[in-house]
CHARMM-style PDB file with segment names, atoms N, HN, CA, C and O in Angstrom:
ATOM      1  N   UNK     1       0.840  -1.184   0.000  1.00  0.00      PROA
ATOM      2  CA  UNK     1       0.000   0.000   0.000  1.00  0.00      PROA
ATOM      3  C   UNK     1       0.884   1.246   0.000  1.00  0.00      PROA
ATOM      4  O   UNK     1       1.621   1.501   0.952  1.00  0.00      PROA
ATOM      5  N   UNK     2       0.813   1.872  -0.881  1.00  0.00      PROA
ATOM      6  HN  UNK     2       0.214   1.665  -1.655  1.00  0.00      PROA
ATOM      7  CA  UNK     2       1.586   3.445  -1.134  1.00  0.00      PROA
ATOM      8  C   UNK     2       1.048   4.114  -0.382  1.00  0.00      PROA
ATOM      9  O   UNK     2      -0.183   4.114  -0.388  1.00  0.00      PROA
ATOM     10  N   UNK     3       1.961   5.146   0.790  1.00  0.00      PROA
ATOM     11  HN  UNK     3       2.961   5.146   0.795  1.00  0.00      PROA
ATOM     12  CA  UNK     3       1.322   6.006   1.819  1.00  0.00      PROA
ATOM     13  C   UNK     3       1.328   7.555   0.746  1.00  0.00      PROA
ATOM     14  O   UNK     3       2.387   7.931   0.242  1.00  0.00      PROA
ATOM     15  N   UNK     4       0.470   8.054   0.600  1.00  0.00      PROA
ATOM     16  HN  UNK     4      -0.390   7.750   1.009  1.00  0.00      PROA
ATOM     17  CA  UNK     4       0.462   9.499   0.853  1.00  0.00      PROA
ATOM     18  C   UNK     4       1.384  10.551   1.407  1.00  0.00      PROA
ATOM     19  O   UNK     4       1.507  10.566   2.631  1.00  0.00      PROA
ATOM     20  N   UNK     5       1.891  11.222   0.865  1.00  0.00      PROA
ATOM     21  HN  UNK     5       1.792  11.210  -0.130  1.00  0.00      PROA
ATOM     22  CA  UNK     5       2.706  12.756   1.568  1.00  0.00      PROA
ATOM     23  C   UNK     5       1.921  13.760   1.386  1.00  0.00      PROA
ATOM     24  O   UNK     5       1.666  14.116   0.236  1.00  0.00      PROA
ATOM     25  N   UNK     6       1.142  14.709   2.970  1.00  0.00      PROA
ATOM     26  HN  UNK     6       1.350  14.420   3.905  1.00  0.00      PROA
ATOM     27  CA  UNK     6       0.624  15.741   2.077  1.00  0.00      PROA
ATOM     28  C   UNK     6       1.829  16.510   3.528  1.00  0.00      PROA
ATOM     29  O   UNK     6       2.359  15.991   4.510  1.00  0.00      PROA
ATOM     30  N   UNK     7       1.832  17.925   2.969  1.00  0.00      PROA
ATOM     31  HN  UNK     7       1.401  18.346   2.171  1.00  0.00      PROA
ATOM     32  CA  UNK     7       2.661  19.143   3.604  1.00  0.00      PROA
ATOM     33  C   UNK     7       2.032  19.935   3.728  1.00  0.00      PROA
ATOM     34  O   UNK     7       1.127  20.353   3.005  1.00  0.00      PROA
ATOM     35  N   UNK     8       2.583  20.430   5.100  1.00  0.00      PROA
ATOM     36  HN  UNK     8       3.318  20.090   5.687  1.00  0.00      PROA
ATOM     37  CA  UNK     8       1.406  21.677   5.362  1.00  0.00      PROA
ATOM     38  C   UNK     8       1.809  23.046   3.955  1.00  0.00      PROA
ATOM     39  O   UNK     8       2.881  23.010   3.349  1.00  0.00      PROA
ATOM     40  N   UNK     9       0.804  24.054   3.692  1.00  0.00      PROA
ATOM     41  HN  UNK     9      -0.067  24.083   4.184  1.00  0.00      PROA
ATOM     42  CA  UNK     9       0.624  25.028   2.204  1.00  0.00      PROA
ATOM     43  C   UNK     9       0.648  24.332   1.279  1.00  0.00      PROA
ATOM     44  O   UNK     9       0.922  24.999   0.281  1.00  0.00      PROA
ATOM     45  N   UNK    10       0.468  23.065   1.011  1.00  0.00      PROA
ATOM     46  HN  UNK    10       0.246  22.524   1.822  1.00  0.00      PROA
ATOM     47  CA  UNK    10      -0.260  22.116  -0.008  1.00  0.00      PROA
ATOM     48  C   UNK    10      -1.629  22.479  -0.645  1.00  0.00      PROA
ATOM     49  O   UNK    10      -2.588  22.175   0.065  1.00  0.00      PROA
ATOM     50  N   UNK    11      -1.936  23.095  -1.897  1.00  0.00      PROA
ATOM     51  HN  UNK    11      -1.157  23.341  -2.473  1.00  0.00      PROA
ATOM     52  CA  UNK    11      -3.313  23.237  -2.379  1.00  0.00      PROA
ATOM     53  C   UNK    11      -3.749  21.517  -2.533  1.00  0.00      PROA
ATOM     54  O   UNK    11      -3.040  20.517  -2.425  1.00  0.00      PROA
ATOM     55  N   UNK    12      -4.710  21.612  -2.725  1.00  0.00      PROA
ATOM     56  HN  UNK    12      -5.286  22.425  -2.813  1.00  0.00      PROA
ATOM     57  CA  UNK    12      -5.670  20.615  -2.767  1.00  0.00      PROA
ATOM     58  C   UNK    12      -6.602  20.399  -3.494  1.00  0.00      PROA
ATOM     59  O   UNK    12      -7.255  19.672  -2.745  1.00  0.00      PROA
ATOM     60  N   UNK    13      -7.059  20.457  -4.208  1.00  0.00      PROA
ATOM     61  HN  UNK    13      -6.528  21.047  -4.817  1.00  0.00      PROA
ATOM     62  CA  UNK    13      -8.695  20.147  -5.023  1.00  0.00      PROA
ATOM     63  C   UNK    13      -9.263  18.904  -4.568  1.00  0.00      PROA
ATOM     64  O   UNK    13      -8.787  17.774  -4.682  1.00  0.00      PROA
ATOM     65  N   UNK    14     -10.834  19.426  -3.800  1.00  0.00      PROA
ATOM     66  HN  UNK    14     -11.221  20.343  -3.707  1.00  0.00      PROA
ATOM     67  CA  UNK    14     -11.570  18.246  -3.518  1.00  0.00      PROA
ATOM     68  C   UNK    14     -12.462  18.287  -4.428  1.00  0.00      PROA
ATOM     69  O   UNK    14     -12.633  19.211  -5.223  1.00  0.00      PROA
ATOM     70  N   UNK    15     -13.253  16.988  -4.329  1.00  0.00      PROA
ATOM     71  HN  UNK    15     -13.114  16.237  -3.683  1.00  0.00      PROA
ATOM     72  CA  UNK    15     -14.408  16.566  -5.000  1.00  0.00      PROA
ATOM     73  C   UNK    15     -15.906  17.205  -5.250  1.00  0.00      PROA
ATOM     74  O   UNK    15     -16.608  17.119  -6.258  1.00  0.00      PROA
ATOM     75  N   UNK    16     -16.193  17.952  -3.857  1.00  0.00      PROA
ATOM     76  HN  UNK    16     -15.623  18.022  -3.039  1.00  0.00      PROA
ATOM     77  CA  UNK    16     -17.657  18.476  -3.910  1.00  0.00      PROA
ATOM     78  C   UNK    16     -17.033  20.242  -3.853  1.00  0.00      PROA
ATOM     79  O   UNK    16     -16.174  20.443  -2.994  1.00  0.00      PROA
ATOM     80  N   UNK    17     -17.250  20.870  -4.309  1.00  0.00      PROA
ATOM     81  HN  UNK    17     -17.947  20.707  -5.007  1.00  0.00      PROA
ATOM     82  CA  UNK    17     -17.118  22.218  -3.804  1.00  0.00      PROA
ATOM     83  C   UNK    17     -18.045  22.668  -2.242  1.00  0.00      PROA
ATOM     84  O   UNK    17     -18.889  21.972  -1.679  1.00  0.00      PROA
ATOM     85  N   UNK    18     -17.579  23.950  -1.856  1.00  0.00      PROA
ATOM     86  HN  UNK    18     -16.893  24.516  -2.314  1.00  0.00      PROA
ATOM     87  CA  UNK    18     -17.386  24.440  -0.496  1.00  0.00      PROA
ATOM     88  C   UNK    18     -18.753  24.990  -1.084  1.00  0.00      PROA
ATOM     89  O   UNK    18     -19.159  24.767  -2.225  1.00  0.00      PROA
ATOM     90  N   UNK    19     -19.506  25.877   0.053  1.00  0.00      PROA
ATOM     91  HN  UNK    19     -19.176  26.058   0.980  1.00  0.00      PROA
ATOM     92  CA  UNK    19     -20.745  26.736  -0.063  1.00  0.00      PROA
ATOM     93  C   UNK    19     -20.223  28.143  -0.902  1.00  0.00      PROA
ATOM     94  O   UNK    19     -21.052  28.710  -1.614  1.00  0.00      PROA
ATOM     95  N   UNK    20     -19.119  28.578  -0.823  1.00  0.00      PROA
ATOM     96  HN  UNK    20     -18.445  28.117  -0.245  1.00  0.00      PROA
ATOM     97  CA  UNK    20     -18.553  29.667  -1.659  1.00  0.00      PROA
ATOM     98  C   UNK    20     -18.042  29.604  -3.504  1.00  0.00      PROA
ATOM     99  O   UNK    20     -17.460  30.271  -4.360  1.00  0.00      PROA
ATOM    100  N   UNK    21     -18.749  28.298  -3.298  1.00  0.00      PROA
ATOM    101  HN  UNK    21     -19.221  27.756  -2.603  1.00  0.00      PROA
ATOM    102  CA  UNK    21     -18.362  27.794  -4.849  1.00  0.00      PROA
ATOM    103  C   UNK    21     -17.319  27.563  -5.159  1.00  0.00      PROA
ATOM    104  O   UNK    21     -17.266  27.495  -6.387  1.00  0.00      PROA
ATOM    105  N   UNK    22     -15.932  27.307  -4.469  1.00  0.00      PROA
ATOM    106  HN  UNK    22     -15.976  27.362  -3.471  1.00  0.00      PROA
ATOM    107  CA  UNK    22     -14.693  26.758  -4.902  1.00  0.00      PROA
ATOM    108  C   UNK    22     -14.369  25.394  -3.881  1.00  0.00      PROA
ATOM    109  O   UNK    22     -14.742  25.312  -2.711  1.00  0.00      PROA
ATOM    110  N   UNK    23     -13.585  24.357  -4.625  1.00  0.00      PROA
ATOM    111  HN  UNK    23     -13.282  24.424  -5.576  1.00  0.00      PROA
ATOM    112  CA  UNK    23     -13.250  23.301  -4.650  1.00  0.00      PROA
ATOM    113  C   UNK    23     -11.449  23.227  -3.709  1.00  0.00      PROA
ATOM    114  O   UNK    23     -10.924  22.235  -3.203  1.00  0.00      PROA
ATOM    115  N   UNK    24     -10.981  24.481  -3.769  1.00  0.00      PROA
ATOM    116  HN  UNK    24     -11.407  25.287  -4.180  1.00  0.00      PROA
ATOM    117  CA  UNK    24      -9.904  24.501  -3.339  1.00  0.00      PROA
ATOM    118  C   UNK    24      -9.090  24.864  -2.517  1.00  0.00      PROA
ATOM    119  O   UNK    24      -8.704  26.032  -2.471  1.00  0.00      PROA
ATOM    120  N   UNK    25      -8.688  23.974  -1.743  1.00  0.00      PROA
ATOM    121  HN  UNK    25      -9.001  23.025  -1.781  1.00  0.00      PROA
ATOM    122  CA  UNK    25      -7.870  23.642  -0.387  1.00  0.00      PROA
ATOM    123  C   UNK    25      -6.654  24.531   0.120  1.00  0.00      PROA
ATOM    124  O   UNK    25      -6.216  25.301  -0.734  1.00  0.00      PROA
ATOM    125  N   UNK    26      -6.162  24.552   1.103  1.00  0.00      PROA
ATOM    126  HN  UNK    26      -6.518  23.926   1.797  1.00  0.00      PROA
ATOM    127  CA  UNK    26      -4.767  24.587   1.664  1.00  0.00      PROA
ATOM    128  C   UNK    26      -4.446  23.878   2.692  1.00  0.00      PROA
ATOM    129  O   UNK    26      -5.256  23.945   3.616  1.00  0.00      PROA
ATOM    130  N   UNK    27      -3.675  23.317   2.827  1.00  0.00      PROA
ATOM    131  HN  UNK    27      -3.017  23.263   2.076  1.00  0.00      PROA
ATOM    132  CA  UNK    27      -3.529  22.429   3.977  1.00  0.00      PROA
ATOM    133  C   UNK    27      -2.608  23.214   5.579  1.00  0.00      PROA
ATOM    134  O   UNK    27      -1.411  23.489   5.659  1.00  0.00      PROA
ATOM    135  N   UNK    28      -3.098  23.296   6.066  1.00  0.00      PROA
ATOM    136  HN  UNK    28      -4.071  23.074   6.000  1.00  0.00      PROA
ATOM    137  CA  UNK    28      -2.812  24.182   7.414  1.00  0.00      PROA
ATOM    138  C   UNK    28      -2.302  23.053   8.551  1.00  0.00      PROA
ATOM    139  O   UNK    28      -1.751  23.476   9.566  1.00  0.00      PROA
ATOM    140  N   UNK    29      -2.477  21.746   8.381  1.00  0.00      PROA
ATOM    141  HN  UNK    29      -2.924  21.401   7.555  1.00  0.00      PROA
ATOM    142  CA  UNK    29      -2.222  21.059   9.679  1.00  0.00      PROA
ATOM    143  C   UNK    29      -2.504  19.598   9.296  1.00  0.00      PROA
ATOM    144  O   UNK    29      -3.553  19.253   8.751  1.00  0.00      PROA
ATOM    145  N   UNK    30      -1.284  18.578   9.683  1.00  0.00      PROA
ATOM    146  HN  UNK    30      -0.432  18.858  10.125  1.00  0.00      PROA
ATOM    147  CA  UNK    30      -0.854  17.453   8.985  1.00  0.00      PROA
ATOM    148  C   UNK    30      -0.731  16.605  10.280  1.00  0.00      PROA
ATOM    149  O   UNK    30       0.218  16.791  11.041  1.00  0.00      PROA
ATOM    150  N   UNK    31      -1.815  15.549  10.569  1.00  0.00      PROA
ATOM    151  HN  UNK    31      -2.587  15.398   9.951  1.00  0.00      PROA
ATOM    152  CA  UNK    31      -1.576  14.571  11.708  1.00  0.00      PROA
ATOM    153  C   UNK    31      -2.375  13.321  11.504  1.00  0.00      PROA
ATOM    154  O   UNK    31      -2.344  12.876  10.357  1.00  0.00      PROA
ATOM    155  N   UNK    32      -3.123  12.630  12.434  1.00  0.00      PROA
ATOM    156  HN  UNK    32      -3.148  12.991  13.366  1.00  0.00      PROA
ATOM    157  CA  UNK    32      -4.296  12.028  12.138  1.00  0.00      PROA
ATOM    158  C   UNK    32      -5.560  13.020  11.955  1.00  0.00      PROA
ATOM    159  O   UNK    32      -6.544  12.490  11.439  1.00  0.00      PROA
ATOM    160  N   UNK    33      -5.646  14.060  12.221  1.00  0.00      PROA
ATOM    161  HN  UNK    33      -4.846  14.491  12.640  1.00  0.00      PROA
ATOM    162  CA  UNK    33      -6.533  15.069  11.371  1.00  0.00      PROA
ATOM    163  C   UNK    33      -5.614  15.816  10.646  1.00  0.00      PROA
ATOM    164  O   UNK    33      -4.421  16.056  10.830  1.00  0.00      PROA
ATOM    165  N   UNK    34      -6.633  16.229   9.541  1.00  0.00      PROA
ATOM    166  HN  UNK    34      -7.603  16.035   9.392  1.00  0.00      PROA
ATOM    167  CA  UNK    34      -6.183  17.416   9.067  1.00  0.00      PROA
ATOM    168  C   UNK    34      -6.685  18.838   8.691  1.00  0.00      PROA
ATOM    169  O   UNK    34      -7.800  19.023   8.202  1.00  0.00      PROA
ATOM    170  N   UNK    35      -6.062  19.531   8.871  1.00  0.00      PROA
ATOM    171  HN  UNK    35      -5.157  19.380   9.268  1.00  0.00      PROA
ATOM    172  CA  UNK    35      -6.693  20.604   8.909  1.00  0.00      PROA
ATOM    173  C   UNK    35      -6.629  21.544   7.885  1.00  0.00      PROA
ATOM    174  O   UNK    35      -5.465  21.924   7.756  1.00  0.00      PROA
ATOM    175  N   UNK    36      -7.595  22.218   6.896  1.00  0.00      PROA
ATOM    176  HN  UNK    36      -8.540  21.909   7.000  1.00  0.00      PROA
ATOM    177  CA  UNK    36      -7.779  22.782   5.720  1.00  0.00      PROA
ATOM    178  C   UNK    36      -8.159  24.228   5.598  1.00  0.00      PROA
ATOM    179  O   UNK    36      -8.971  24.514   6.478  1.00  0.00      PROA
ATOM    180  N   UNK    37      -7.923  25.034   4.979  1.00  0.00      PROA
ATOM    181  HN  UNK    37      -7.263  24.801   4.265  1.00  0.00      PROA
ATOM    182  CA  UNK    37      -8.689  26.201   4.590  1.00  0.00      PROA
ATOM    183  C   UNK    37      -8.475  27.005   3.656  1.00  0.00      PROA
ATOM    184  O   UNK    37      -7.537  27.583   3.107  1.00  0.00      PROA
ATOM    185  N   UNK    38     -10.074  26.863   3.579  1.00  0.00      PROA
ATOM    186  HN  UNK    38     -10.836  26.393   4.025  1.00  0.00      PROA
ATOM    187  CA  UNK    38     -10.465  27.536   1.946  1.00  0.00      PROA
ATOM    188  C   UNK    38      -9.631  28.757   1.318  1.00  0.00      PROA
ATOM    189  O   UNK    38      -9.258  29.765   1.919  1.00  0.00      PROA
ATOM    190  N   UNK    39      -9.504  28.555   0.484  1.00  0.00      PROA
ATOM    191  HN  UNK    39      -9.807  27.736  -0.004  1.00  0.00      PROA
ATOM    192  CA  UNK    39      -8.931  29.606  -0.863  1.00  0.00      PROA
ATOM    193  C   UNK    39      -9.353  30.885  -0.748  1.00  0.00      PROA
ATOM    194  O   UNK    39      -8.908  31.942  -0.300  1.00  0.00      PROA
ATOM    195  N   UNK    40     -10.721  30.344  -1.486  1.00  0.00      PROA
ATOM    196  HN  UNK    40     -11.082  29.486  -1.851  1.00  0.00      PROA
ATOM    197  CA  UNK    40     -11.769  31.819  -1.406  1.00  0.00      PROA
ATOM    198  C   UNK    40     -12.111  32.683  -0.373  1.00  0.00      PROA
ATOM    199  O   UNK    40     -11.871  33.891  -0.352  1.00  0.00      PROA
ATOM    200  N   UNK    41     -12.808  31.883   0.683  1.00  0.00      PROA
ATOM    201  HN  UNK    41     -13.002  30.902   0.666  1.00  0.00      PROA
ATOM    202  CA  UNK    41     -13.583  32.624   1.704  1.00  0.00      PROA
ATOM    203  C   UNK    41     -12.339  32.449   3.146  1.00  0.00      PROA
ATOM    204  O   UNK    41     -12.337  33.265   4.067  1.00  0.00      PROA
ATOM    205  N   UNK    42     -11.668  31.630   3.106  1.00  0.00      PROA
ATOM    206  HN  UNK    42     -11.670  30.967   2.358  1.00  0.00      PROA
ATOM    207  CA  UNK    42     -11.206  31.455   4.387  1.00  0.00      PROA
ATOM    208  C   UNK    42     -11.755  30.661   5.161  1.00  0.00      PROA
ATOM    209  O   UNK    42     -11.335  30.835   6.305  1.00  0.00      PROA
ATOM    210  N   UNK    43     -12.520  29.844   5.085  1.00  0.00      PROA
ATOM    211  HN  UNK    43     -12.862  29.704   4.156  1.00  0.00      PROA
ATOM    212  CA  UNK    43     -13.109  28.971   6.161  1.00  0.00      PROA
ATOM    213  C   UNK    43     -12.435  27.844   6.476  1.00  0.00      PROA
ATOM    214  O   UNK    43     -12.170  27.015   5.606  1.00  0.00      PROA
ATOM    215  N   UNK    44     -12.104  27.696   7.673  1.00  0.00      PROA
ATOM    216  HN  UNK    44     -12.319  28.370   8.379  1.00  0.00      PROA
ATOM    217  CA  UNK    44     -11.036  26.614   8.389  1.00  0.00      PROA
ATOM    218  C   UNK    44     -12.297  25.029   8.856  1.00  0.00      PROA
ATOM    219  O   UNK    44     -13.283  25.121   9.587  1.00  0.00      PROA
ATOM    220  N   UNK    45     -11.813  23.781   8.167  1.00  0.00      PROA
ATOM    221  HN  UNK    45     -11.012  23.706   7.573  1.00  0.00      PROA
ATOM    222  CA  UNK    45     -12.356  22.837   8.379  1.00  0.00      PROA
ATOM    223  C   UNK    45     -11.346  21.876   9.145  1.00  0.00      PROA
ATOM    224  O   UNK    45     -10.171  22.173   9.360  1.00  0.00      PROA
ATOM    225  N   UNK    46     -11.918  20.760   9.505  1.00  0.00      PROA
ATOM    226  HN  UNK    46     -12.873  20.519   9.330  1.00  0.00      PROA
ATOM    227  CA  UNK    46     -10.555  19.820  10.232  1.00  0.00      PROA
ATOM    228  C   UNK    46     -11.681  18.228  10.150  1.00  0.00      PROA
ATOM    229  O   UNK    46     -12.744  17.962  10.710  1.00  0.00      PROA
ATOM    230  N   UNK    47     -10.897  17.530   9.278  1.00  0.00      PROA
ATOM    231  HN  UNK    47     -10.033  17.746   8.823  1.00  0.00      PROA
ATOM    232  CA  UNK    47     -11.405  16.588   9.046  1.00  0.00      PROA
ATOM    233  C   UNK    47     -10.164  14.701   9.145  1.00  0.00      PROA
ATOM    234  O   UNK    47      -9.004  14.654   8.735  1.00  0.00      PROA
ATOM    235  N   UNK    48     -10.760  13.763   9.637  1.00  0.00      PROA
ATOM    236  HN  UNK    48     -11.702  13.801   9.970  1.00  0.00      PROA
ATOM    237  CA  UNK    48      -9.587  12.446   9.834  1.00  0.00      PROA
ATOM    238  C   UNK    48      -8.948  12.405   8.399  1.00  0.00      PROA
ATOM    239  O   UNK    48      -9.355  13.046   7.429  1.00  0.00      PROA
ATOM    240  N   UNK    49      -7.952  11.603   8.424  1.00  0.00      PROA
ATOM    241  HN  UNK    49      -7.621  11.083   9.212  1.00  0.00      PROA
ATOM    242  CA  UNK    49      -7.223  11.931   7.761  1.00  0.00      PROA
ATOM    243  C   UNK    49      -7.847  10.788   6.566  1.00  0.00      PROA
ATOM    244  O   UNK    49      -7.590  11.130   5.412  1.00  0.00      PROA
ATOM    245  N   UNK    50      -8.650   9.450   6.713  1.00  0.00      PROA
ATOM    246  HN  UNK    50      -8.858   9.172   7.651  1.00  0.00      PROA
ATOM    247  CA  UNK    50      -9.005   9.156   6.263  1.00  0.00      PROA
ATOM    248  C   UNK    50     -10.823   9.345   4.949  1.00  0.00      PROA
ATOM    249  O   UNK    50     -11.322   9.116   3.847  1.00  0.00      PROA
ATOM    250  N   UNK    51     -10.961   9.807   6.032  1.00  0.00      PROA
ATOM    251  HN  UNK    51     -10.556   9.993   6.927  1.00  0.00      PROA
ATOM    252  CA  UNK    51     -12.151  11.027   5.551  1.00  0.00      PROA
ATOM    253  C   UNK    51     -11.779  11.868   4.251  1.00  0.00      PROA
ATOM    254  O   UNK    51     -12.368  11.922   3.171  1.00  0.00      PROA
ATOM    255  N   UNK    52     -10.360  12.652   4.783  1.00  0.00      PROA
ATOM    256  HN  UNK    52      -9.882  12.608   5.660  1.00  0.00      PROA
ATOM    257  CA  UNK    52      -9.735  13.502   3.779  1.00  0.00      PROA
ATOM    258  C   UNK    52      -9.418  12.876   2.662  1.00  0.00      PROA
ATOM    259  O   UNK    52      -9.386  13.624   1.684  1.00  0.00      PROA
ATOM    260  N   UNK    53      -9.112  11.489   2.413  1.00  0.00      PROA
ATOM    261  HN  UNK    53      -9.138  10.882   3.207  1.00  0.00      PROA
ATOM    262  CA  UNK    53      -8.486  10.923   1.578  1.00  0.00      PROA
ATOM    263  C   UNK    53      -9.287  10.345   0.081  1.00  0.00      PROA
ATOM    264  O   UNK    53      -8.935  10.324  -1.099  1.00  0.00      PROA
ATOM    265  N   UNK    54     -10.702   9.846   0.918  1.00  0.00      PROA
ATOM    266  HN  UNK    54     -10.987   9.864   1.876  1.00  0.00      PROA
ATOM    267  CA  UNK    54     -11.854   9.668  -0.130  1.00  0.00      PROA
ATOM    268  C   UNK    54     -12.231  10.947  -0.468  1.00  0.00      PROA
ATOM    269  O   UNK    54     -12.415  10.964  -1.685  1.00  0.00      PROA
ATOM    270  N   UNK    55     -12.456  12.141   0.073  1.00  0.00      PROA
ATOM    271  HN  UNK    55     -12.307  12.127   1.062  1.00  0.00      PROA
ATOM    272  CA  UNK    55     -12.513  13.073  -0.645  1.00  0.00      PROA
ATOM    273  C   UNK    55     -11.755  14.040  -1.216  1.00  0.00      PROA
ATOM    274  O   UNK    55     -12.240  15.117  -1.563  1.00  0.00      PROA
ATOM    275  N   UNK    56     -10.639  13.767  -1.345  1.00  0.00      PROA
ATOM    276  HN  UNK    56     -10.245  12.892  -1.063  1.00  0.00      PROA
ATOM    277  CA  UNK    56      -9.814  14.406  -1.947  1.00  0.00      PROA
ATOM    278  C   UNK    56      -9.238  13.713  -3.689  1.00  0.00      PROA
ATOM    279  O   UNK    56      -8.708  12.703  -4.153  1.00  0.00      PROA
ATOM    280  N   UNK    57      -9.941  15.446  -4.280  1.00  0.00      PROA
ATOM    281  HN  UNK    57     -10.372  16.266  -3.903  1.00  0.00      PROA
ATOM    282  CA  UNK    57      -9.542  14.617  -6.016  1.00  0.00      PROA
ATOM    283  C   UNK    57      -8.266  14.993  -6.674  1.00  0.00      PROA
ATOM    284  O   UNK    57      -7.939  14.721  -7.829  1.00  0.00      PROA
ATOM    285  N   UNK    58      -7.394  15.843  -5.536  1.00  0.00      PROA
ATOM    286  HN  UNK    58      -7.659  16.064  -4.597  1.00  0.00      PROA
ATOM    287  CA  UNK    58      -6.018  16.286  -6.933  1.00  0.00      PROA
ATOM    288  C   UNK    58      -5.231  17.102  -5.935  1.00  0.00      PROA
ATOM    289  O   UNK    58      -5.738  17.985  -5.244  1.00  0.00      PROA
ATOM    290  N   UNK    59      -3.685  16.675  -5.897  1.00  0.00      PROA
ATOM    291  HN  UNK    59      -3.273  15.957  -6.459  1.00  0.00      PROA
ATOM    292  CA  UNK    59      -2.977  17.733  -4.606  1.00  0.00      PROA
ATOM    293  C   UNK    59      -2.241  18.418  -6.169  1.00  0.00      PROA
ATOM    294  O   UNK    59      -1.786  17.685  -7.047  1.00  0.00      PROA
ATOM    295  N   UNK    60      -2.252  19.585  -6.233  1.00  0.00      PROA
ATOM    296  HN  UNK    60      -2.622  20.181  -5.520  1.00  0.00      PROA
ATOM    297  CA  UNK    60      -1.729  20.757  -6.847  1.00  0.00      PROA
ATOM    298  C   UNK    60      -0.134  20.574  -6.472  1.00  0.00      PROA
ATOM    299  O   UNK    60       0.831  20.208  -7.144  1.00  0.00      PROA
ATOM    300  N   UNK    61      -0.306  21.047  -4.910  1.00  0.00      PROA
ATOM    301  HN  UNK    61      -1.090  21.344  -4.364  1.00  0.00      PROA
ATOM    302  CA  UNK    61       1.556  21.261  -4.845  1.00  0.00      PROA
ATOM    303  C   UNK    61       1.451  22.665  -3.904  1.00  0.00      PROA
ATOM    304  O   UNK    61       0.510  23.452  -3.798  1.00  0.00      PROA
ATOM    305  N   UNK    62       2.398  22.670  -3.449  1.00  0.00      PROA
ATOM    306  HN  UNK    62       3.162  22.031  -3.535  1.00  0.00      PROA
ATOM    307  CA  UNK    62       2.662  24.178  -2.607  1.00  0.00      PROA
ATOM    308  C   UNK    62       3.221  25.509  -3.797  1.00  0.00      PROA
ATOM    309  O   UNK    62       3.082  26.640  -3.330  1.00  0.00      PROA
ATOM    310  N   UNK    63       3.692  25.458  -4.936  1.00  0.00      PROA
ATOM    311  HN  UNK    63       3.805  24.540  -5.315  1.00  0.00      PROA
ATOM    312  CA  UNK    63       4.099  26.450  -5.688  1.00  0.00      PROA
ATOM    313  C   UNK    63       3.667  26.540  -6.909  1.00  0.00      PROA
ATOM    314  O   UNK    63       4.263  26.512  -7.985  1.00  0.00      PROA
ATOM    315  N   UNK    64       1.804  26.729  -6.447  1.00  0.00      PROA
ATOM    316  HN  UNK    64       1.319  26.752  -5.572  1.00  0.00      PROA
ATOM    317  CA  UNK    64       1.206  26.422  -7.692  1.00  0.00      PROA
ATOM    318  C   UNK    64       1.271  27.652  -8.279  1.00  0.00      PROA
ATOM    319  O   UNK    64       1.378  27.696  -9.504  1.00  0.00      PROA
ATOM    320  N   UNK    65       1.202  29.180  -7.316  1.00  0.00      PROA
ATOM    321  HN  UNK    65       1.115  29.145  -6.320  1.00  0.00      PROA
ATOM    322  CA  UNK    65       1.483  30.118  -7.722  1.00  0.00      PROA
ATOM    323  C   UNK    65       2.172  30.612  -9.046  1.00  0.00      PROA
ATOM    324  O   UNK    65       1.601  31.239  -9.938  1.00  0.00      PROA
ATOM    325  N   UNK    66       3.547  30.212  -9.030  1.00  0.00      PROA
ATOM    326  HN  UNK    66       4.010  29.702  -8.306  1.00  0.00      PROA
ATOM    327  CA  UNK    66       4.522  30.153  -9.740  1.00  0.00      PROA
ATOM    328  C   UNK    66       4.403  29.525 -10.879  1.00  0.00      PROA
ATOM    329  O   UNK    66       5.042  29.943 -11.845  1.00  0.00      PROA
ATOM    330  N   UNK    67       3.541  28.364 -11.005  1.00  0.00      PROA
ATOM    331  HN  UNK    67       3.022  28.024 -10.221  1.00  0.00      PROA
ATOM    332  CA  UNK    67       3.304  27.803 -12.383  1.00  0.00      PROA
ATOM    333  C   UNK    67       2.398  28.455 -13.172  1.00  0.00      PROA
ATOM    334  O   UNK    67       2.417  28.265 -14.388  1.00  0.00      PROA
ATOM    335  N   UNK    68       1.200  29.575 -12.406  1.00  0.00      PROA
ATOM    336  HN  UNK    68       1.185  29.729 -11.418  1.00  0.00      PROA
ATOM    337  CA  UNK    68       0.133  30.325 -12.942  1.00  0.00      PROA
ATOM    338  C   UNK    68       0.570  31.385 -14.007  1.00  0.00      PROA
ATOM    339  OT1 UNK    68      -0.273  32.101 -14.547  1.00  0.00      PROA
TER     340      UNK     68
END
């Protein structure tokens, strides 16, 4: 089984979008939870890490900036 690396300032793209209409993550906090917040609005979520994993559809990278 291949483990996962995520780092904390990791963007993220999940599966369902947020109530603000964007899909996209930052990762703020890396343990058996993890802890996320939104792009757009700022809203801080904290979800198991397994939880995170089925819903999560695409890690970007921390210097997505730079590729924009």
């Amino acid at each position: 089984m291949e483990k996962k690396l995520y780092k904390i300032n990791d963007h993220v793209i999940m599966k369902k979008p947020h109530a603000c209409q964007t899909n996209e993550w930052i990762i703020k906090r890396v343990g058996v939870d993890i802890k996320l917040s939104c792009v757009k609005c700022g809203h801080g979520i904290m979800m198991d890490r397994l939880e995170f994993e089925r819903k999560l559809k695409k890690i970007i990278g921390e210097d997505n900036e730079s590729k924009a």
